[in-house]
C-alpha positions in Angstrom: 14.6 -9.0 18.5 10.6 -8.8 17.9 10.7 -5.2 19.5 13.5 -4.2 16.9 11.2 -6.5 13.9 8.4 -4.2 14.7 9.8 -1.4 14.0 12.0 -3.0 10.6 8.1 -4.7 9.7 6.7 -1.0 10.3 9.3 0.9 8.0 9.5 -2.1 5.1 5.8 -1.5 5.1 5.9 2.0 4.7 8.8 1.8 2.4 7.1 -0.8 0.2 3.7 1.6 -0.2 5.4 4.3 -1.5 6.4 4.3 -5.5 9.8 2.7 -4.1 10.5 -1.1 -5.3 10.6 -2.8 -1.7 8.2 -5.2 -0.1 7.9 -6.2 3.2 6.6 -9.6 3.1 10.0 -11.0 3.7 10.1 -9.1 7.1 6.5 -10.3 7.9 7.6 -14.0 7.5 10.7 -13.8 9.3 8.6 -12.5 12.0 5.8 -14.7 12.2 8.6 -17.7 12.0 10.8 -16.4 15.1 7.2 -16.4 17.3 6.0 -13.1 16.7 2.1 -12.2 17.6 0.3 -13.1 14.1 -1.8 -9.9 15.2 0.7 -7.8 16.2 2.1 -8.0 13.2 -0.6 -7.3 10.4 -1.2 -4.3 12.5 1.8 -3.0 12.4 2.2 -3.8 8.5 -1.0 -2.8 7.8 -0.3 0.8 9.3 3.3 1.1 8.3 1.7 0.2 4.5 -1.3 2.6 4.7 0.7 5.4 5.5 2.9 4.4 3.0 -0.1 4.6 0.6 -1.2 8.6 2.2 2.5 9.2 1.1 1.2 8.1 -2.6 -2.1 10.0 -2.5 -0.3 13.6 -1.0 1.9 13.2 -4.1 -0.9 12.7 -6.2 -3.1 15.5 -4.5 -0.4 17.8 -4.7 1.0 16.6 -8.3 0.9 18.4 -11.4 -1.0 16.6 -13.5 0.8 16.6 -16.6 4.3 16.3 -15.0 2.8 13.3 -13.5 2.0 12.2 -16.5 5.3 12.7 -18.3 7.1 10.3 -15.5 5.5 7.1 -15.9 3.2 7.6 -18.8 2.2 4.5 -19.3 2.0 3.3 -15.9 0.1 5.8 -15.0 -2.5 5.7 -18.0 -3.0 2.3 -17.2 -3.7 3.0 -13.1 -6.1 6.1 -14.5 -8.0 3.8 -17.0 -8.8 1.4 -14.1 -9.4 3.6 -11.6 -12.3 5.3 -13.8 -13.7 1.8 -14.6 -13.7 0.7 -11.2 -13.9 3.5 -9.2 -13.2 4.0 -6.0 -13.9 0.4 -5.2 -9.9 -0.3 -7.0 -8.5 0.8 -4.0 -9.3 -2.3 -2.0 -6.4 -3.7 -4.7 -3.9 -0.9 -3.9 -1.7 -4.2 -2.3 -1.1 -5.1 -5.8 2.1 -5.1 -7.0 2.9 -3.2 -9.8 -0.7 -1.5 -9.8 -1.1 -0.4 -6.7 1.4 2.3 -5.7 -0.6 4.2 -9.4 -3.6 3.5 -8.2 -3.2 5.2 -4.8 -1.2 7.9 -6.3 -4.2 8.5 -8.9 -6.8 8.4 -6.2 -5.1 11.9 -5.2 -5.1 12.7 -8.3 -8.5 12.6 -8.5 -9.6 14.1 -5.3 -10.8 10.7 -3.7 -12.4 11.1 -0.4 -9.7 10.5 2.0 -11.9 8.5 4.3 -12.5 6.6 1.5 -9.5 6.1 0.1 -8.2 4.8 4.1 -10.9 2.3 4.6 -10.7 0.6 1.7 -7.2 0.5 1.4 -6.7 -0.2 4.9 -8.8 -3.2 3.9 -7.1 -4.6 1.1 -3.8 -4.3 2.7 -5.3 -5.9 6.0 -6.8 -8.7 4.2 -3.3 -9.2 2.2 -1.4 -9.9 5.7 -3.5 -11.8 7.4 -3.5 -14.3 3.9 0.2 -14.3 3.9 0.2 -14.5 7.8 -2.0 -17.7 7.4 -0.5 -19.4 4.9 3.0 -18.6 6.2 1.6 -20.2 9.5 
């Protein structure tokens, strides 16, 4: 059951990153309950979900500006606005709901440094699952 959870926790994650409404934290916690490794587990969410988020910023890299613009325009004026006042350092929030699938997909917008952009989301999304690990547990 675990081996076949890894691999649901892994896609949900993934699936959740991208611009698609799905979250995984429902997988995590039914997980964690039925004994799975704590550890095992935010790894494989926190991967599934980063790669989830590289989905988001190859869309954005690749994007057309102003078609990108024309989808979600206010969305995405919002996640632009934020990401110039914070800077880079809003992509430790790309776990956000709401928020964070724009702000990843504007980081490739705006030619982030891609070993930026993983480390610091890798550690906002890390840090989200071990707090819902924890306070699940």
């Amino acid at each position: 059951m675990l081996d076949i959870g890894l691999t649901g926790l892994f896609i949900s994650a993934f699936l959740s990153a991208t611009l698609l409404p799905m979250g995984s934290e429902g997988v995590l916690a039914s997980l964690l309950l039925a004994g799975g490794s704590p550890v095992t587990l935010v790894v494989m969410a926190t991967i599934g979900n980063v790669l989830g988020s590289v989905v988001n910023y190859a869309m954005g890299y690749c994007a057309n500006q102003g078609w990108l613009a024309r989808q979600k325009p206010g969305i995405m004026a919002r996640a632009e606005q934020r990401f110039r006042r914070y800077g880079r350092w809003s992509l430790l929030l790309a776990w956000v709901p709401i928020i964070g699938d724009p702000l990843t997909l504007i980081a490739g917008v705006l030619r982030v440094n891609l070993l930026w952009f993983l480390a610091l989301v890798t550690v906002g999304k890390a840090l989200r699952y071990i707090v819902l690990s924890v306070l699940i547990l």
